[in-house]
C-alpha atoms as an extended CHARMM CRD file, in Angstrom:
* protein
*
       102  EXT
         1         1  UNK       CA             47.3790000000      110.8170000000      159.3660000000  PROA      1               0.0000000000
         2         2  UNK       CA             49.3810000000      112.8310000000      161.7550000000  PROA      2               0.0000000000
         3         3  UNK       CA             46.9640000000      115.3110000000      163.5660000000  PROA      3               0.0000000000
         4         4  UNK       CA             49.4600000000      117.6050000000      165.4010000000  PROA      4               0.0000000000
         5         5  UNK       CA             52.9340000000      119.1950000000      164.2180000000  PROA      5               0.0000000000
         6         6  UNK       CA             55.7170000000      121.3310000000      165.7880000000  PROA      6               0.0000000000
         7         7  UNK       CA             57.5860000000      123.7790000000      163.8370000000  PROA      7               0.0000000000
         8         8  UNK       CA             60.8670000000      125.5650000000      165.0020000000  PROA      8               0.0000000000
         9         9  UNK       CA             62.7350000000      128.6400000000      163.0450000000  PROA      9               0.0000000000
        10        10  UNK       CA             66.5540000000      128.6830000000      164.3020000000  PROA      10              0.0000000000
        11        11  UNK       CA             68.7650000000      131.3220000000      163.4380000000  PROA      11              0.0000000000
        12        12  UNK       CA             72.4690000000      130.8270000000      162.6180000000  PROA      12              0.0000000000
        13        13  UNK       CA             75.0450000000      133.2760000000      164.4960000000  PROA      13              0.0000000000
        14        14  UNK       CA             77.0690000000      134.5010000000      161.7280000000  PROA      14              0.0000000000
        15        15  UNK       CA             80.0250000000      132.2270000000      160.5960000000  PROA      15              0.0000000000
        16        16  UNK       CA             77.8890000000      129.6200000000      162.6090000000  PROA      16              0.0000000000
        17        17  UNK       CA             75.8510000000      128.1080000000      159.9020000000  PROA      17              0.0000000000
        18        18  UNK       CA             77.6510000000      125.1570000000      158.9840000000  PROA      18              0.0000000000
        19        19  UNK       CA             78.0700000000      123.8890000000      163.0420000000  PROA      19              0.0000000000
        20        20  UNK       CA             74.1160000000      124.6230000000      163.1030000000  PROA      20              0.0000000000
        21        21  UNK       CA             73.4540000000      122.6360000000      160.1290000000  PROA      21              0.0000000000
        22        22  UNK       CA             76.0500000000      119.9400000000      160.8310000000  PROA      22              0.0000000000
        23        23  UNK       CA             74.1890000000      119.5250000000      164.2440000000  PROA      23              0.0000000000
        24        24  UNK       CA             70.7550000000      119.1780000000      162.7190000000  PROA      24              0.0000000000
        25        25  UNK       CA             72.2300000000      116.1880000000      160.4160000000  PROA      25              0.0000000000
        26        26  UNK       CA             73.6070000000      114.4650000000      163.3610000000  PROA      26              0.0000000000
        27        27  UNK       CA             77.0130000000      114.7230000000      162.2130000000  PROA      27              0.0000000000
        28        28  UNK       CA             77.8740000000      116.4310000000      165.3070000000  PROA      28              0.0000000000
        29        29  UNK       CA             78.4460000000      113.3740000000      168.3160000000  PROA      29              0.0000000000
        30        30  UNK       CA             74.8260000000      113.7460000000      170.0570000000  PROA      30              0.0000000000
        31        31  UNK       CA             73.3430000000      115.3840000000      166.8100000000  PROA      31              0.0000000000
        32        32  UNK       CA             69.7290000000      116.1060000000      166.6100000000  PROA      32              0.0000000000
        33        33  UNK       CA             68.7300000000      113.6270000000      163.8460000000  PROA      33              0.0000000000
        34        34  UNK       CA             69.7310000000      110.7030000000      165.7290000000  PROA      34              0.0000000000
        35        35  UNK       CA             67.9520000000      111.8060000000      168.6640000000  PROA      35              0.0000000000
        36        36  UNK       CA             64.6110000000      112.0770000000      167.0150000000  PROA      36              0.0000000000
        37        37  UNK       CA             65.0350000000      109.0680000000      165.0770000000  PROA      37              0.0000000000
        38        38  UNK       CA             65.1050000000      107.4650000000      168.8430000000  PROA      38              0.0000000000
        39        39  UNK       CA             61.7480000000      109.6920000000      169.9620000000  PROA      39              0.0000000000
        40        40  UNK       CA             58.7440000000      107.0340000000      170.0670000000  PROA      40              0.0000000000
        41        41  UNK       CA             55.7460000000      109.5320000000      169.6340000000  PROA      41              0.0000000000
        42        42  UNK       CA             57.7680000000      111.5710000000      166.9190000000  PROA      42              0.0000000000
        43        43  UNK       CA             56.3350000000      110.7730000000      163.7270000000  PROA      43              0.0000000000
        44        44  UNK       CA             58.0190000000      112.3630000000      161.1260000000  PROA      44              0.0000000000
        45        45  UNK       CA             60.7480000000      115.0630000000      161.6850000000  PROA      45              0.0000000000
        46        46  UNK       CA             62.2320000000      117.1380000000      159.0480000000  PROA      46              0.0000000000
        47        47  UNK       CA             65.2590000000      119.3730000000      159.4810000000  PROA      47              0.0000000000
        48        48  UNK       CA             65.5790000000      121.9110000000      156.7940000000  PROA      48              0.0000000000
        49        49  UNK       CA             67.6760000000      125.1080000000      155.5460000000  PROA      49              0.0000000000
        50        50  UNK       CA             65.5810000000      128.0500000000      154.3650000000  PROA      50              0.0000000000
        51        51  UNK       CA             68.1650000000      130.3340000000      153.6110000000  PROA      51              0.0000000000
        52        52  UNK       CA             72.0880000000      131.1450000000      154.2180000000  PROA      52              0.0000000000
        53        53  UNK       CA             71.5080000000      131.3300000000      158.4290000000  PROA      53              0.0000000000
        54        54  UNK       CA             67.5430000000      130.2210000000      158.9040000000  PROA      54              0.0000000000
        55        55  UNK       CA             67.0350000000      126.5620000000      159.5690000000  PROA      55              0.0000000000
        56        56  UNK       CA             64.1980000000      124.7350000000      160.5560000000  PROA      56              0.0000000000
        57        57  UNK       CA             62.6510000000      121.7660000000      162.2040000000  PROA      57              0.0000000000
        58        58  UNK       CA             59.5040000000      120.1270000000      161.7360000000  PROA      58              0.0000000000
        59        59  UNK       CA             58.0510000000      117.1450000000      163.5870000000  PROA      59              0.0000000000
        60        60  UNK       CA             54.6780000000      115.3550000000      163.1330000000  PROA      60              0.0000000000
        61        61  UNK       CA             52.5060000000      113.5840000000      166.0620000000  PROA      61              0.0000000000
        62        62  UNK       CA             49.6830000000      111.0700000000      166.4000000000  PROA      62              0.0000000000
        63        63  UNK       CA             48.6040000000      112.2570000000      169.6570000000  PROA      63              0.0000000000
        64        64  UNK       CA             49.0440000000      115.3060000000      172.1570000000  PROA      64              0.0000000000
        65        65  UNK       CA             51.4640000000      113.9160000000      174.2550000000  PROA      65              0.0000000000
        66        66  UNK       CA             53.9700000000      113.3540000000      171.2930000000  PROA      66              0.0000000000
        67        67  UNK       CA             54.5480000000      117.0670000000      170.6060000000  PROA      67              0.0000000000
        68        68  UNK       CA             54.8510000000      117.5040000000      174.8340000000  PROA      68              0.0000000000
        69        69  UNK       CA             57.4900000000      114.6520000000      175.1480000000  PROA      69              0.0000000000
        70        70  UNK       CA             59.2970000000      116.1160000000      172.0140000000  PROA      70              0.0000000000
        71        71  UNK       CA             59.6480000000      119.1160000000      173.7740000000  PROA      71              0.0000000000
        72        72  UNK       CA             60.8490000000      118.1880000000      176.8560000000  PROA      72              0.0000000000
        73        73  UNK       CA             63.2570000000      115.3910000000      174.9490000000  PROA      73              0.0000000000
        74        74  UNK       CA             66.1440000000      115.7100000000      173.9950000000  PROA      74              0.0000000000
        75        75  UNK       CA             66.5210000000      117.2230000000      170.6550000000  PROA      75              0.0000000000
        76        76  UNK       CA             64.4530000000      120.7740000000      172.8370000000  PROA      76              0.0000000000
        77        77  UNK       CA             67.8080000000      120.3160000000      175.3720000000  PROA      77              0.0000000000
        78        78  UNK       CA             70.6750000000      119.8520000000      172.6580000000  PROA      78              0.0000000000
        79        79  UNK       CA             69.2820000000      123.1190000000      170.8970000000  PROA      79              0.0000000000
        80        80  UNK       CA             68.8270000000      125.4330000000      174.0870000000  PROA      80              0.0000000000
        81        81  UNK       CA             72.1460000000      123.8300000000      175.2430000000  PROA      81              0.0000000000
        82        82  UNK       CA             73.9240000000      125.3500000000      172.2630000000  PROA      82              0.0000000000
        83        83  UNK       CA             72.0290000000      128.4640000000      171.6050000000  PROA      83              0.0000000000
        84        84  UNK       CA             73.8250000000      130.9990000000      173.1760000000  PROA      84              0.0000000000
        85        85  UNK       CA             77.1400000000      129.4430000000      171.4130000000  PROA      85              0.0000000000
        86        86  UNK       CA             75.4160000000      129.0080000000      168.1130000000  PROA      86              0.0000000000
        87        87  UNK       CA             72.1410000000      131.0430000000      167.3330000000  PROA      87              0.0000000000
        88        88  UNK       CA             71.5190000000      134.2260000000      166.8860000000  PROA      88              0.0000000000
        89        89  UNK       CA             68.2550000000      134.0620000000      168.9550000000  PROA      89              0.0000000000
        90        90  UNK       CA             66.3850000000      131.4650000000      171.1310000000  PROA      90              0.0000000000
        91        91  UNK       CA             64.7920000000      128.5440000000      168.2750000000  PROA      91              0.0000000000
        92        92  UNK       CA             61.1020000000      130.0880000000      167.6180000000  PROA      92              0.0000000000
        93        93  UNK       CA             58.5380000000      126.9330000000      168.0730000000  PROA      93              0.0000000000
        94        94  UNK       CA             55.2490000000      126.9370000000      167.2670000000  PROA      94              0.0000000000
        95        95  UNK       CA             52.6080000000      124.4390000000      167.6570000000  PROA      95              0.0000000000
        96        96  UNK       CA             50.3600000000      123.5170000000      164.9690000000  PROA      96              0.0000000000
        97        97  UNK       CA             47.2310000000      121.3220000000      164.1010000000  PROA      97              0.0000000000
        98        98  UNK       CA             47.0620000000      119.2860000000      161.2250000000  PROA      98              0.0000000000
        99        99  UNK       CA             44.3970000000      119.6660000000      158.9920000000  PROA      99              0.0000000000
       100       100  UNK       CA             45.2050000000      117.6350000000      155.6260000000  PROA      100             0.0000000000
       101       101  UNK       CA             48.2780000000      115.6750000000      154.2170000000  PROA      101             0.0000000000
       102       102  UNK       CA             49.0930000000      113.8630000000      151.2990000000  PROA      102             0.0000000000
């Protein structure tokens, strides 16, 4: 089981939402989906839409340097390279530990 996670709130600028969601599904060249998919202490990463301008990302980790690498990777630079363009607000991370799973 993973032990560690990473979860990130993002915030759509108005009439930004479907560039913020289209870069989170990698359909955008360089999109973030891609990138994690290529991340070799990423576990599992989930990007996900919790309502018509939140979004969210959420990674699993085996081990401590797997949520460190992720970010300082490149999926942490694509989104801070397009927040002032795209989001509302700076992405909101916060770490967390694992305690059960499924």
């Amino acid at each position: 089981m993973a032990r560690l996670a990473v979860l990130v709130n993002i915030e759509a600028k108005s009439g930004k939402e479907a560039e913020v969601e289209a870069l989170l599904l990698g359909a955008l060249p360089l999109g973030a989906l891609p990138l994690a998919r290529a991340e070799a202490g990423t576990r599992s990463w989930y990007a996900f839409k919790s309502g018509p301008s939140t979004f969210g990302i959420f990674d699993t980790f085996d081990s401590e340097a797997g949520p460190h690498a992720h970010l300082e990777g490149e999926v942490a630079r694509l989104l801070l390279e397009r927040t002032e363009e795209l989001l509302a607000r700076p992405p909101q991370v916060t770490s967390v530990d694992l305690l059960a799973a499924k």
